[in-house]
LUMLOGU-60440 format. One record per residue (C-alpha): y negated, x, z; residue in three letters. Coordinates in steps of 0.1 Angstrom, whole numbers, padded with zeros to 4 digits, always signed. Example, Ala and Ser with C-alpha at 12.3 -4.5 7.8 and 13.67 -1.06 7.14 Angstrom:
<sites>
+0045+0123+0078ALA+0011+0137+0071SER
</sites>
This chain:
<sites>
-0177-0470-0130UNK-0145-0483-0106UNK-0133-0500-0137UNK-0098-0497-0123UNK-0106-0518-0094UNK-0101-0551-0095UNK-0127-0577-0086UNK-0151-0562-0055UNK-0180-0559-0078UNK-0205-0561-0048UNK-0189-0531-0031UNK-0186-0512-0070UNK-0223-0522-0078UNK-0235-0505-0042UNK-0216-0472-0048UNK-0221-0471-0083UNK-0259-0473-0081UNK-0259-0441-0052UNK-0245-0421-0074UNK-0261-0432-0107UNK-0293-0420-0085UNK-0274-0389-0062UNK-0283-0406-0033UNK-0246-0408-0017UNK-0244-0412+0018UNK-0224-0386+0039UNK-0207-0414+0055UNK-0194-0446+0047UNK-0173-0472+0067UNK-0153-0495+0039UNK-0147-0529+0061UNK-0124-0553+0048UNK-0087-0568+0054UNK-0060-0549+0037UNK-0048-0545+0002UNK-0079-0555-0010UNK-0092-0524-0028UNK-0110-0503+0000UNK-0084-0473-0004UNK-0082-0476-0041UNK-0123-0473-0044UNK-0120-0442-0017UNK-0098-0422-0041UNK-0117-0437-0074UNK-0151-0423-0060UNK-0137-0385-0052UNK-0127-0382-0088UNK-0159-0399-0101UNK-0178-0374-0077UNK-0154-0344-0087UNK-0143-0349-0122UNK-0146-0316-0146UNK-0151-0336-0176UNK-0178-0369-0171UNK-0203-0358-0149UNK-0216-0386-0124UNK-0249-0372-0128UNK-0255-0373-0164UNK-0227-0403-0175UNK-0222-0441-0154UNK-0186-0440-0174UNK-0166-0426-0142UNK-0140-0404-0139UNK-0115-0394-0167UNK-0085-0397-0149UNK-0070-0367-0174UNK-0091-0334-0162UNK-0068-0311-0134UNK-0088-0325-0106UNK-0084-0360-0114UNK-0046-0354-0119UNK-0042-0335-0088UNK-0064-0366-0064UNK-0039-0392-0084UNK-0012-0367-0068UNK-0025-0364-0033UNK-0026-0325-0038UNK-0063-0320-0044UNK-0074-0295-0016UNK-0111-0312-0015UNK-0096-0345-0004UNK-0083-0350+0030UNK-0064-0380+0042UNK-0066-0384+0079UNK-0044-0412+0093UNK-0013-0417+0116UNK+0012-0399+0090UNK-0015-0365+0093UNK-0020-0370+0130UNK+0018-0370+0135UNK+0022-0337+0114UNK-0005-0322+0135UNK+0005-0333+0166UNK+0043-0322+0160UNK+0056-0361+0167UNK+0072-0389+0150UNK+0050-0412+0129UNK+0063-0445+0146UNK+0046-0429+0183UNK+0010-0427+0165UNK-0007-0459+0181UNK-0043-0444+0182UNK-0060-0419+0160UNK-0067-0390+0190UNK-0096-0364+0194UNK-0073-0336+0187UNK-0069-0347+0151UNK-0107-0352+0148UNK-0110-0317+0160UNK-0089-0311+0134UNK-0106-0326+0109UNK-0139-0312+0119UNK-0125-0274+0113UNK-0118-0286+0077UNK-0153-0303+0074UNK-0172-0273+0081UNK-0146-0248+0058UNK-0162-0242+0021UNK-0147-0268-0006UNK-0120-0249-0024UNK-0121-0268-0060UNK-0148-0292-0062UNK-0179-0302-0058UNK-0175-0326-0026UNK-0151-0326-0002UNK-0143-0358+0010UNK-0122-0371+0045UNK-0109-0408+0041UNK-0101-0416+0080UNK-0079-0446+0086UNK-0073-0472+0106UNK-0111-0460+0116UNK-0110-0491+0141UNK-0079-0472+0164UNK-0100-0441+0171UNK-0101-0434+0210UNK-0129-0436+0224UNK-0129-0395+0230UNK-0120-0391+0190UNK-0150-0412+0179UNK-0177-0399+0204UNK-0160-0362+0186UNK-0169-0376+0152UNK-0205-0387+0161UNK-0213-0354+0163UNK-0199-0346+0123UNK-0216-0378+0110UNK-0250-0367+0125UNK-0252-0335+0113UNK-0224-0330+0079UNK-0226-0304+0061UNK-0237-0306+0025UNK-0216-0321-0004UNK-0193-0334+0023UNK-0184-0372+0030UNK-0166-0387+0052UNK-0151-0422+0051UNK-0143-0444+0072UNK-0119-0472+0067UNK-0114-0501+0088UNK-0109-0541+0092UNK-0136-0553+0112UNK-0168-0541+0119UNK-0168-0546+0157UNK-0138-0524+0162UNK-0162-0494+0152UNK-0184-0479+0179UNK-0221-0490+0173UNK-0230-0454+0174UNK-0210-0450+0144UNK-0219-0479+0124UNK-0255-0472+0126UNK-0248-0438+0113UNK-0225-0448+0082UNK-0232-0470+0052UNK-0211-0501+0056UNK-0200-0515+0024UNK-0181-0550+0029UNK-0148-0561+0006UNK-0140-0591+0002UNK-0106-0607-0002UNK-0099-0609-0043UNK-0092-0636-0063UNK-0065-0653-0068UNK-0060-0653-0106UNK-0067-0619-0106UNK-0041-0613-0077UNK-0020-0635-0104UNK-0029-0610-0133UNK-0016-0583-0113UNK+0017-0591-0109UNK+0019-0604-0140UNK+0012-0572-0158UNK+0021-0545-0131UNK+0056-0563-0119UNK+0063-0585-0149UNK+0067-0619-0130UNK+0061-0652-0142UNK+0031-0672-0145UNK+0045-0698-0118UNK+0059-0672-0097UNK+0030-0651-0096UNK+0004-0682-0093UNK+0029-0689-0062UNK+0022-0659-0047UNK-0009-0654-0054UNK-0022-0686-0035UNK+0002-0672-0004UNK-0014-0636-0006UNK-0048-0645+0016UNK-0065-0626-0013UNK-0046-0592-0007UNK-0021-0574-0031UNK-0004-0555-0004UNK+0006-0590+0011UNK+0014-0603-0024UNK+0039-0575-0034UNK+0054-0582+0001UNK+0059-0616-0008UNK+0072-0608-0040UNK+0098-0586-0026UNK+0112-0609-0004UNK+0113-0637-0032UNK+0130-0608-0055UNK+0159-0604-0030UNK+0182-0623-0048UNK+0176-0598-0076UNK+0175-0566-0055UNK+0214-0577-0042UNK+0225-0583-0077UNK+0227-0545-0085UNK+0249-0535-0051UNK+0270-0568-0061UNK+0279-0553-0096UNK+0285-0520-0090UNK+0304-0517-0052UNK+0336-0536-0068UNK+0356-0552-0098UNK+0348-0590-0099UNK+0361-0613-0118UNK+0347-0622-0154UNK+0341-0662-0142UNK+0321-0647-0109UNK+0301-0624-0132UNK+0290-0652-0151UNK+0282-0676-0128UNK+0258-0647-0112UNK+0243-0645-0144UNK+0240-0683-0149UNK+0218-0682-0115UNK+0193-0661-0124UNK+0190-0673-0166UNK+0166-0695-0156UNK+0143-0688-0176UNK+0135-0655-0201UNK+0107-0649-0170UNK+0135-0647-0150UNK+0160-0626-0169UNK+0130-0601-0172UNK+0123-0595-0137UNK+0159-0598-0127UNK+0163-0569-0156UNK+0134-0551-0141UNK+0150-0549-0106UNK+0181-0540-0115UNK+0165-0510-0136UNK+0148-0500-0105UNK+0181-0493-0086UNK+0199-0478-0114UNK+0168-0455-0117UNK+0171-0442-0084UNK+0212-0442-0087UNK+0205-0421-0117UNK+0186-0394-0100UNK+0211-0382-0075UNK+0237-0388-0102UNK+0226-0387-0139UNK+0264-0387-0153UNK+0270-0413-0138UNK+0245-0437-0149UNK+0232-0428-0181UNK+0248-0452-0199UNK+0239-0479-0177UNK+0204-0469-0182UNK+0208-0468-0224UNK+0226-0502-0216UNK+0196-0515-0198UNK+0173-0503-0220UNK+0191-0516-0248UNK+0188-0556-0229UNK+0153-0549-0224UNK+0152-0548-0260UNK+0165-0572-0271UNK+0152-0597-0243UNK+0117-0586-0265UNK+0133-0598-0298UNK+0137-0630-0284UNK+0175-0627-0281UNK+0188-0653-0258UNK+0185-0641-0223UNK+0217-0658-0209UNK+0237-0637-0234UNK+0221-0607-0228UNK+0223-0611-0190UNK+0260-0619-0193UNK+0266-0592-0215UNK+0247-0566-0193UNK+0262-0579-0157UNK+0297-0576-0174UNK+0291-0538-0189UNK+0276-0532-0153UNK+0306-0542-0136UNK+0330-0525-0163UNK+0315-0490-0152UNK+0329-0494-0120UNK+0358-0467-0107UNK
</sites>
C-alpha cells in the first residue's frame, strides 16, 4: 500500500497495518512540516478505503487508481471526501480566501451536518481538516464533540505541523501519526523525473528544500525564471536574429538545460494555446518537433536556435 508516496515508510507501515486488520481509527491527526507527504497519504488512504476494484479487506495492494471512485478522489469531486480548509471556509462564509486567518466554529458546524448525513458513494466518508493547528478555540471544543462520538465508517483527519498547536483534548482522542522530512535524493529523484531538471540542479535543490517538495518546486521556480521570461521575450516583439541567438547561446548550456528551458517554454505556449488554439498550433507541432529531436541527440544549441527563431517568426 501508499506505493505512490515517497519515502515516510513509518507513517505508510502504521496505516497500512490498520487497515490490513480493519482496525482504522475514526480520527487521525497527520503532524509534520509541509510538502512532505501528509496530504498526498490523506487522499491515498480514501481511495485505498473506497476503491471498487481492490478491496482493502481482502488485498494489501491499494487502491487502483483506475475504478470511478479513484478517478473522481484524484479529481476532487468524490462526494464521500470532504476537504475542509481556508478555501471551503471562505465559500461558506461568503468572504475572500486571503481574510481566512483561523479555521472558525461555523465551518465546523458545517462539517458536522455532513458527518452525520449518509455517505452517497462509498464505503467511508472521510473529512481532511487543514491547517488543524488554526482552529479557534470555539471550532475545536465543536469538534471534540464529533471525534468522541463519529458515526460509523466515518474519519476524520486532521492535518497539522506541530503537535502542541492541537488542543490536548483532541490529541488524546486522535491517532497521531508523525512524518518526517524526506530525503534528499529522493527529493532529487523527484524533480528529476516529474520536472525534468538536471542531476546538479536538482541535487542543488534538493539540499535547499529542508526535506519538503513543496519548498523544492518553489525553489525551482525561482531558479527557472530565466526560462519562464524567455517565452514573453519571443513572442511580445520582432528581435533581431543576433539577439535571438545570443538568448539561445545563454541557456545551451548543457542538453539538461535546453530540456528544461524547452519544457517551460511548452508550459506557456500550452496555456496560450487554450484561449487561442489557431494561434499556436504550430508553435506547439514546432515544440514538439525540438523535443524530438533534443531525444535523438541532435545538438541542442541548434535546435534551441532554430526553435527561438521560428518562435519569434510567428509574431504579428
Amino acid at each position: 500500500m501508499f506505493k505512490s508516496i515517497i519515502a515516510q515508510n513509518k507513517a505508510k507501515t502504521i496505516i497500512s497495518e490498520q487497515i490490513k486488520n480493519n482496525k482504522i481509527p475514526h480520527g487521525y491527526i497527520f503532524m509534520g512540516e509541509d510538502g512532505i507527504g501528509k496530504n498526498t497519504t490523506a487522499i491515498e488512504f480514501v481511495k485505498i478505503l473506497n476503491c471498487t476494484i481492490n478491496d482493502y479487506t481482502k488485498t494489501d495492494v491499494g487502491a487502483c487508481n483506475h475504478c470511478i471512485a479513484c478517478e473522481q478522489i484524484n479529481k476532487g469531486s468524490y462526494p464521500d471526501l470532504h476537504i475542509i480548509n481556508f478555501a471551503k471556509q471562505a465559500e461558506i462564509l461568503e468572504e475572500d480566501v486571503d481574510k481566512q486567518k483561523t479555521l472558525k466554529i461555523d465551518t465546523i458546524r458545517y462539517m458536522q451536518k455532513n458527518v452525520y448525513m449518509k455517505a452517497t458513494e462509498g464505503k467511508w466518508k472521510v473529512f481532511i481538516l487543514e491547517p488543524a493547528e488554526k482552529m479557534t478555540t470555539a471550532a475545536a471544543n465543536c469538534l471534540l464533540k464529533t471525534l468522541e462520538e463519529p458515526p460509523e465508517n466515518t474519519i476524520i483527519i486532521l492535518i497539522a505541523k506541530h503537535k502542541e498547536t492541537i488542543p490536548i483534548t483532541i490529541v488524546s482522542r486522535a491517532q497521531t501519526v508523525f512524518f518526517q522530512p524526506l530525503p534528499t535524493n529522493e527529493i532529487a529523484n523527484y524533480l528529476q523525473q516529474q520536472h525534468s531538471l538536471s542531476i546538479e540542479n536538482s541535487v542543488k535543490i534538493a539540499n535547499l528544500s529542508d526535506g519538503s517538495i513543496e519548498k523544492a518546486e518553489m525553489l525551482m521556480l525561482n531558479t527557472q525564471n530565466e526560462y519562464s521570461s524567455l517565452w514573453s521575450e519571443l513572442t511580445s516583439k520582432k528581435l533581431a536574429a543576433v539577439d535571438i541567438l545570443n538568448k539561445s547561446k545563454s541557456v545551451s548550456k548543457d542538453r539538461k538545460s535546453v530540456v528544461e528551458a524547452v519544457n517551460i517554454i511548452t508550459e506557456s505556449a500550452i496555456k496560450n494555446f487554450r484561449r487561442e488554439p489557431y494561434k499556436y498550433t504550430d508553435i506547439i507541432e514546432k515544440l514538439t518537433e525540438s523535443k524530438k529531436y533534443l531525444n535523438q541527440n541532435v545538438n541542442p544549441n541548434t535546435v534551441l536556435d532554430d526553435l527561438f527563431i521560428y518562435i519569434n517568426s510567428k509574431i504579428k
